[in-house]
C-alpha positions in Angstrom: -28.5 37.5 -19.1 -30.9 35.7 -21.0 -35.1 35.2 -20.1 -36.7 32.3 -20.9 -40.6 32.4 -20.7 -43.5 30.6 -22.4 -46.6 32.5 -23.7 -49.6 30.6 -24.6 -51.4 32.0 -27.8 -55.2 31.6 -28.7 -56.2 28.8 -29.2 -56.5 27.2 -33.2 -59.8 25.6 -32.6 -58.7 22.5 -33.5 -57.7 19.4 -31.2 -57.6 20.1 -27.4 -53.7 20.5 -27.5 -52.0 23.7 -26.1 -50.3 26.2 -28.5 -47.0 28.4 -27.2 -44.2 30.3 -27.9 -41.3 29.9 -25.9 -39.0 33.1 -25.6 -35.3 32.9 -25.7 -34.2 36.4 -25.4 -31.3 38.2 -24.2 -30.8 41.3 -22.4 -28.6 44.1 -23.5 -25.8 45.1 -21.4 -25.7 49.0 -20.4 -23.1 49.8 -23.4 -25.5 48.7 -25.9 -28.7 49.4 -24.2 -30.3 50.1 -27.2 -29.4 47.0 -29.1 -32.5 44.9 -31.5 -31.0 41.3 -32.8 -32.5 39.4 -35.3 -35.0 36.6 -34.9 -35.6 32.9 -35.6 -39.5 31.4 -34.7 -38.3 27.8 -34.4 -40.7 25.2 -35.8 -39.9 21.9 -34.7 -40.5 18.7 -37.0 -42.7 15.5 -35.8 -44.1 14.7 -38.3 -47.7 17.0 -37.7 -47.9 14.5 -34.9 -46.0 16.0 -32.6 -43.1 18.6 -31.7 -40.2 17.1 -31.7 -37.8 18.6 -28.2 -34.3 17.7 -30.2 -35.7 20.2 -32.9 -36.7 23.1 -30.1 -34.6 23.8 -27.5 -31.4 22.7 -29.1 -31.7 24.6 -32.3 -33.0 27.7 -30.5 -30.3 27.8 -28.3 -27.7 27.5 -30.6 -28.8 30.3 -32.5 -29.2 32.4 -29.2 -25.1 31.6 -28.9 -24.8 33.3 -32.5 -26.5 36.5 -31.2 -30.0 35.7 -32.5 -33.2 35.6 -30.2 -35.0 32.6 -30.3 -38.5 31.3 -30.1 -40.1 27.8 -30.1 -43.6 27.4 -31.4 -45.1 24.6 -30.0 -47.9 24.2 -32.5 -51.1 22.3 -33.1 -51.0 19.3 -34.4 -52.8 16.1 -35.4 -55.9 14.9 -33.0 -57.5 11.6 -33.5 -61.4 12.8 -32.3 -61.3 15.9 -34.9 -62.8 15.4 -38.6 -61.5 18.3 -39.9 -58.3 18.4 -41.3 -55.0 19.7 -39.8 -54.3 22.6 -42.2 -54.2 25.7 -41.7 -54.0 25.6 -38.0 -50.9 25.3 -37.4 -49.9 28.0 -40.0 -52.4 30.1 -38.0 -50.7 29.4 -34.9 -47.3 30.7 -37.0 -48.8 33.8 -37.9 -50.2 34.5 -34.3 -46.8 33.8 -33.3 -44.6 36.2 -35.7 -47.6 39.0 -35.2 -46.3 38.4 -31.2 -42.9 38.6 -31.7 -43.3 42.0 -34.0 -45.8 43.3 -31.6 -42.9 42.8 -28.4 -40.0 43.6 -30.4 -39.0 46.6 -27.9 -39.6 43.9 -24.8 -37.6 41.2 -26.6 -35.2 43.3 -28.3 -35.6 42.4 -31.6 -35.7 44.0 -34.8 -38.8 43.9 -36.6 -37.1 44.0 -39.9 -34.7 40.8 -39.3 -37.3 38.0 -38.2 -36.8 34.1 -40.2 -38.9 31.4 -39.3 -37.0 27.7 -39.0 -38.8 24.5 -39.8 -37.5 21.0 -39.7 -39.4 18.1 -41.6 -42.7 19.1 -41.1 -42.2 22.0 -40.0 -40.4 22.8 -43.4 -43.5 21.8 -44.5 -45.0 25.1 -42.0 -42.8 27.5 -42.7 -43.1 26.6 -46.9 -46.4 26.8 -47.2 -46.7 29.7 -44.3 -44.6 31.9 -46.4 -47.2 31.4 -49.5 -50.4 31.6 -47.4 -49.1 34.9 -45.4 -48.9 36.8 -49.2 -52.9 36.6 -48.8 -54.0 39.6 -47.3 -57.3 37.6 -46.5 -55.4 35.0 -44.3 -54.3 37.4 -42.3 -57.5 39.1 -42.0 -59.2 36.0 -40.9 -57.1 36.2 -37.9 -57.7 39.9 -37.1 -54.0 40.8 -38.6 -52.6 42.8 -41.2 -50.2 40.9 -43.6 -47.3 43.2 -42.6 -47.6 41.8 -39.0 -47.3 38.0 -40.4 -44.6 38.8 -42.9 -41.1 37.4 -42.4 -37.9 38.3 -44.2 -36.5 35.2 -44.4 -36.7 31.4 -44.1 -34.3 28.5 -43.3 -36.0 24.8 -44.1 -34.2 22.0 -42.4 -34.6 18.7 -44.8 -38.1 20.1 -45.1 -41.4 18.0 -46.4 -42.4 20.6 -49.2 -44.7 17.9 -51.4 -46.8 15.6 -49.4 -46.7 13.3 -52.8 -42.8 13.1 -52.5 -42.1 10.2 -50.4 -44.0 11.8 -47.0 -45.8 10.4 -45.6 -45.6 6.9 -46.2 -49.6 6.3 -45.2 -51.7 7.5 -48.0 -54.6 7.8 -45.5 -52.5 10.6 -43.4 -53.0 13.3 -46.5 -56.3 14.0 -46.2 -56.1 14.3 -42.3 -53.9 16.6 -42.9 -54.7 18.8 -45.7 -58.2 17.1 -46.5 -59.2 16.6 -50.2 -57.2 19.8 -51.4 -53.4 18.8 -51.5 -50.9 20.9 -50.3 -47.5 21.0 -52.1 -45.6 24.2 -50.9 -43.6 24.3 -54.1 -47.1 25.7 -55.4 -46.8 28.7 -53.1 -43.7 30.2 -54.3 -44.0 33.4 -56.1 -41.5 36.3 -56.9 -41.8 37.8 -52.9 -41.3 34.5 -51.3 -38.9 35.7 -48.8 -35.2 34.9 -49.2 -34.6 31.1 -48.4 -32.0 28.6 -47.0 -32.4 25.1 -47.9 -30.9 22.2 -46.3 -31.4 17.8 -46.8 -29.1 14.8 -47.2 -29.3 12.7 -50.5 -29.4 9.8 -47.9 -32.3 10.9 -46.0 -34.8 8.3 -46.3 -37.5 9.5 -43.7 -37.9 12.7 -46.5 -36.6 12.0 -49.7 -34.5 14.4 -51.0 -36.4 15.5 -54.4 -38.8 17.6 -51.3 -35.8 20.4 -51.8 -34.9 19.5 -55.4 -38.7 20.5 -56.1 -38.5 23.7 -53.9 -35.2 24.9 -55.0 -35.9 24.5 -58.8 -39.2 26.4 -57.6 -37.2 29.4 -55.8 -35.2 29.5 -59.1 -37.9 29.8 -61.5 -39.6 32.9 -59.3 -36.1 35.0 -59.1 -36.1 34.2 -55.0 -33.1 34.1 -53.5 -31.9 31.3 -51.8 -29.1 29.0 -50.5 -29.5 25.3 -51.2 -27.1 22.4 -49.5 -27.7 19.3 -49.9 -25.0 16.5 -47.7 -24.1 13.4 -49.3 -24.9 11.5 -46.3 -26.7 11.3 -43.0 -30.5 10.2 -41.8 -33.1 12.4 -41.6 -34.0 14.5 -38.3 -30.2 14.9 -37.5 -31.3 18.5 -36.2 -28.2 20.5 -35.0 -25.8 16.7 -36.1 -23.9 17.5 -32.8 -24.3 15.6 -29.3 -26.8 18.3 -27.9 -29.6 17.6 -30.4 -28.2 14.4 -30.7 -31.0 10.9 -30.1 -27.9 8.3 -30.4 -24.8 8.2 -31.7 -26.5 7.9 -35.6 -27.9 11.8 -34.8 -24.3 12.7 -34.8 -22.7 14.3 -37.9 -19.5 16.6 -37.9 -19.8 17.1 -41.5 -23.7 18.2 -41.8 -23.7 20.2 -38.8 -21.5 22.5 -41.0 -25.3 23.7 -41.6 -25.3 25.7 -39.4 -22.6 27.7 -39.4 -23.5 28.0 -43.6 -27.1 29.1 -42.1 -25.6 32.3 -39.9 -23.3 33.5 -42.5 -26.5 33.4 -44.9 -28.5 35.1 -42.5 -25.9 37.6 -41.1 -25.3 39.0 -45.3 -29.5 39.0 -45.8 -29.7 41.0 -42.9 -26.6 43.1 -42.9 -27.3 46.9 -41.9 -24.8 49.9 -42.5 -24.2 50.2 -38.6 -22.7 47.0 -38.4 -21.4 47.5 -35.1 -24.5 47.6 -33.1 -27.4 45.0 -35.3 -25.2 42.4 -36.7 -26.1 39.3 -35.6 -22.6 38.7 -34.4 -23.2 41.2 -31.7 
């Protein structure tokens, strides 16, 4: 069996909108009663606008069906009546939400030690510079955390903004509502102990231009980080899972991209391979 529940976190102080997690998590059967999977926090794209739902729900639960729990962060965003700028909200709401996950990791049966965060489009953009901001012990602290309770072991980025001067977004005047006068390019964040990273785009995609991952991958290589990086010689951007269940319209669709996935788990299921393969691997 598998529970589905939605926990709302604190509040980021910014905007009026709601922040949550929802949990995808499955029971153990009696045989394996003991059993912790691996984890993705899913962080839908939209732009910092919104949270896109082809980008939640879809992509969590196809990683459920590869043995995986799943969570959706639902995470603040852009409001029209604030002044301040968007960042670092939602990267706090990220933290919040892997501290969560840690902290029930006996409830949800996960293990602590095997937890990647997803982000498409701007939520690349999240999860990038999330993964540079949580190496700073005083981010954490400004949340009342300790950075091993925000720290993930690994990242998949999904055509991900990483450069907000790289072709996204189109309106100049969006920047500095969302990162104010101080630009954000998450290629700028990577260091020797980014965690280990999966990288996906199409050369095509021209919502997100494709030099976003050239940047970061060239980035990953100069710091020694591990890291997988695919890039599909076609398709438009926000094709989430490419199959009919994340699927828009018929241009959402994409046999050949939605190889990604499968790319993804096997990626995943070596970084986090454990002697005692029969009981953790994420196959299980």
């Amino acid at each position: 069996m598998m529970r589905i529940e939605t926990v709302s976190l604190p509040s980021s102080g910014y905007g009026s909108k709601p922040v949550t997690l929802t949990v995808y998590a499955q029971d153990n059967v009696a045989a394996h009663e003991g059993r912790r999977r691996p984890a993705v926090i899913v962080c839908p794209g939209g732009g910092y606008g919104f949270c896109s739902d082809r980008e939640a729900e879809p992509m969590a639960l196809a990683f459920v069906a590869r043995g995986l729990q799943a969570f959706v962060l639902d995470y603040t965003v852009l409001d029209e009546d604030e002044t301040r700028p968007l960042l670092p909200y939602p990267q706090q709401d990220l933290a919040r939400a892997v501290a969560l996950v840690r902290e029930n990791a006996e409830a949800w049966h996960v293990d602590a030690d095997r937890i990647a965060i997803l982000g498409c489009s701007a939520g690349g953009h999240l999860c990038a510079t999330y993964t540079g901001l949580a190496q700073d012990a005083a981010f954490a602290a400004e949340l009342g955390l300790a950075p091993e309770q925000i720290a993930v072991n690994a990242q998949i980025l999904c055509y991900p903004v990483i450069d907000l001067c790289a072709g996204w977004p189109s309106d100049p005047e969006l920047i500095p509502a969302i990162c104010g006068e101080e630009l954000v390019r998450a290629q700028e964040l990577v260091s020797p102990v980014t965690p280990c990273t999966f990288v996906w785009h199409t050369a095509a995609d021209d919502g997100v231009p494709v030099r976003n991952t050239y940047a970061y991958a060239a980035t990953l290589a100069e710091a020694g980080v591990d890291h997988d990086c695919h890039v599909f010689h076609r398709g438009r951007h926000g094709l989430s899972l490419g199959t009919k269940q994340s699927a828009k319209n018929a241009t959402y669709e994409n046999s050949h991209v939605a190889h990604w996935l499968d790319l993804a788990i096997e990626w995943l299921e070596e970084g986090f391979a454990e002697p005692d393969s029969d009981s953790t691997s994420a196959e299980a």
